[in-house]
C-alpha positions in Angstrom: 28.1 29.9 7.0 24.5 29.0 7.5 22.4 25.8 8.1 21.5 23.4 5.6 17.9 22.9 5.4 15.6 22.0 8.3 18.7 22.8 10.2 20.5 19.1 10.0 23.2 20.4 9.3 24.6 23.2 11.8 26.4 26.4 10.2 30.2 25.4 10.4 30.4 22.1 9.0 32.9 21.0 6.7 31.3 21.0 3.1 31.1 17.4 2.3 30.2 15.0 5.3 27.7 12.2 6.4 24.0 13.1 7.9 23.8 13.0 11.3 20.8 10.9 11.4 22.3 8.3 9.1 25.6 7.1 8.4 24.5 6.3 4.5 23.6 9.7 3.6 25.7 12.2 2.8 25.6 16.0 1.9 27.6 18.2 0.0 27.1 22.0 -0.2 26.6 22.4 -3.5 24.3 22.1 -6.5 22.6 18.8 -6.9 24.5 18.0 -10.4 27.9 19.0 -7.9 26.3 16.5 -5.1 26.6 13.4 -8.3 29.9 14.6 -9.0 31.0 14.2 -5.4 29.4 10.8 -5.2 30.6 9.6 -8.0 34.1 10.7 -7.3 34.6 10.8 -3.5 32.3 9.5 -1.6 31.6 6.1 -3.2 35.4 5.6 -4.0 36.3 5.9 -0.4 34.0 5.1 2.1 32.3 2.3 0.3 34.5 -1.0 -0.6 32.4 -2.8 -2.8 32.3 0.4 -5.1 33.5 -1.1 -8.3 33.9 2.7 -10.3 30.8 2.5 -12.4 26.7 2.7 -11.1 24.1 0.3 -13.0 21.7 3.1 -12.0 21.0 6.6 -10.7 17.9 7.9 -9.3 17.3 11.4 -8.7 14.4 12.4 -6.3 11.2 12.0 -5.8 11.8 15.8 -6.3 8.9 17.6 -4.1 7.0 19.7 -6.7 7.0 18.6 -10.4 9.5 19.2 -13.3 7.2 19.9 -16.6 8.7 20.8 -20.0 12.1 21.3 -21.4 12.9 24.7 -19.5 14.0 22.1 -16.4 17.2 21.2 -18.0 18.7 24.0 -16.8 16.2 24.8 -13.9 16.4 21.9 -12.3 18.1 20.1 -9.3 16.6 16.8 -9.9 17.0 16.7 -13.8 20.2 18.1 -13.6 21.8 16.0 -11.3 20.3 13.0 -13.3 21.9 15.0 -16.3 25.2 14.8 -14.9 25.0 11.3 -14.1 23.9 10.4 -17.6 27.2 12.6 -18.8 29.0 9.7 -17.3 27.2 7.3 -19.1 25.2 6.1 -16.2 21.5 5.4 -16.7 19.6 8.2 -14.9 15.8 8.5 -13.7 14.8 11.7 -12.3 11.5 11.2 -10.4 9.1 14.6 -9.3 6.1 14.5 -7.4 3.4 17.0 -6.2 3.3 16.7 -2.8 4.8 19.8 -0.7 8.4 20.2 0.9 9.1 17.9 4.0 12.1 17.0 6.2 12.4 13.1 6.0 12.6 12.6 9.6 8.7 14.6 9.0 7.6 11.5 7.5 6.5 8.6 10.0 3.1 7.5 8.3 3.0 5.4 5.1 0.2 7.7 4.1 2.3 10.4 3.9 2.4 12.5 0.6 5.8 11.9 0.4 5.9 8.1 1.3 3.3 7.6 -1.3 5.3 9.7 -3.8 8.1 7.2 -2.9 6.3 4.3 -3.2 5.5 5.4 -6.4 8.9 6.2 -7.8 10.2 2.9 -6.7 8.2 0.9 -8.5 8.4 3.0 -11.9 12.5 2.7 -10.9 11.8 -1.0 -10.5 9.6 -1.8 -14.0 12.7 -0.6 -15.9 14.8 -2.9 -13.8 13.0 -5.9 -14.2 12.3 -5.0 -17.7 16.0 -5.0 -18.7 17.5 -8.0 -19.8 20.7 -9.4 -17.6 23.5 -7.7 -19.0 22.3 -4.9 -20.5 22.1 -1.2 -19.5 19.0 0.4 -18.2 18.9 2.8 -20.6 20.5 3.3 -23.8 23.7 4.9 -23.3 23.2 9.1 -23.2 19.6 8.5 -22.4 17.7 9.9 -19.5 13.8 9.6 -18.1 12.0 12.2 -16.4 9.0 10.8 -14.3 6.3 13.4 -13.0 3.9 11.7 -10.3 0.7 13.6 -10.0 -1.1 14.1 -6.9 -1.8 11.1 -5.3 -4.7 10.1 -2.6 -3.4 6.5 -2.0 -0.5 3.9 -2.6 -2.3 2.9 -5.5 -0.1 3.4 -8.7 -1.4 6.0 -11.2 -1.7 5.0 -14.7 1.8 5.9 -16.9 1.5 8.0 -19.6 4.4 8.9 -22.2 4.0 12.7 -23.0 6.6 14.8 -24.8 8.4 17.3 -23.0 6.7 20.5 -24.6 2.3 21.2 -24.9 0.7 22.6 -21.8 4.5 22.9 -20.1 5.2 25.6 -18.0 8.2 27.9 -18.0 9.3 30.1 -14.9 10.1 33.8 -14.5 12.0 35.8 -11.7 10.1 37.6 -8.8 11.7 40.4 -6.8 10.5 40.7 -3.2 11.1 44.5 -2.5 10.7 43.6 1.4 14.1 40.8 1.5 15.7 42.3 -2.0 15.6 38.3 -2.9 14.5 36.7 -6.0 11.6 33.6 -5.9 10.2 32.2 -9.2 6.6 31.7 -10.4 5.2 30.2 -13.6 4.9 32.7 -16.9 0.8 33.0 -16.9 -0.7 32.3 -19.6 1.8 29.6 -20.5 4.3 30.4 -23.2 4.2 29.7 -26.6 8.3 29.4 -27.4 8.2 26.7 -24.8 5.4 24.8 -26.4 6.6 24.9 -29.8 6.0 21.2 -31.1 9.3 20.9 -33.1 10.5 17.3 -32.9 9.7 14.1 -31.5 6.3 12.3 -31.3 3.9 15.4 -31.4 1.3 13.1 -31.1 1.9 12.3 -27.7 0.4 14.5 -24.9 2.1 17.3 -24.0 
């Protein structure tokens, strides 16, 4: 009934279809965990032969804005697309970065926020590939990684740094706008304690 976002796709168009820019992406109107499903079950199946009904891999992002502490598992796109994929026993990566929101045709300099954020992402994608032996999965099977990328002011990659998902995590809550009668979402200040709660895993790692 409307258009997607940035306007590439025009109010109109069937739900499911390929980008107009680019015959290898497609969108679906949907959620993100719906947008896996449809890859996994109709897009890949049909329009691409060599689709042998199972993924080594899915990558989720680089998400613009970053997903911090457990409340994204049911917040968010990226994570829970990647959740959906590991449902199906594929090894997922969700990746999250800090630059700002962009449309993709935006980005034409490799010094771009996003194309550094991207850079980034691949070659944290690329250390678990080349770190697991022929073979073997990615991942252990149910297993899922969620990669934050701070802000970055060159291609240079930032150190990495396993934290647990809870300490210094933020959680969101729901603001009415009285002008539009819409809901947005800001981050409960100061940051809440049932979301911090060290209860399990490594509580020595950094939150």
């Amino acid at each position: 009934t409307t258009p997607s976002q940035y306007d590439i796709i025009p109010a109109g168009a069937p739900a499911v279809g390929r980008d107009p820019n680019d015959d290898n992406i497609w969108y679906y109107d949907g959620t993100p965990a719906a947008c896996t499903f449809v890859a996994l079950d109709y897009v890949l199946p049909r329009y691409y032969p060599d689709w042998h009904q199972t993924a080594d891999l899915f990558i989720a992002g680089p998400n613009y804005g970053t997903n911090l502490g457990p409340f994204v598992m049911g917040l968010s796109g990226t994570v829970g697309a990647t959740f959906a994929a590991v449902s199906r026993s594929i090894p997922g990566i969700a990746t999250s970065a800090s630059n700002k929101a962009v449309p993709y045709f935006n980005v034409t300099s490799a010094s771009d926020p996003a194309a550094l954020a991207a850079k980034v992402s691949f070659e944290v994608v690329n250390e678990f590939i080349k770190n697991t032996p022929e073979g073997q999965k990615v991942l252990p099977l149910g297993y899922g990684v969620n990669v934050n990328i701070p802000e970055l002011v060159n291609s240079t990659m930032p150190p990495v740094i396993k934290t647990r998902l809870t300490g210094e995590a933020n959680t969101d809550v729901a603001v009415f706008n009285e002008t539009s009668g819409l809901f947005t979402w800001d981050n409960v200040d100061p940051l809440a304690a049932g979301i911090n709660a060290a209860y399990n895993g490594d509580t020595s790692l950094p939150g």
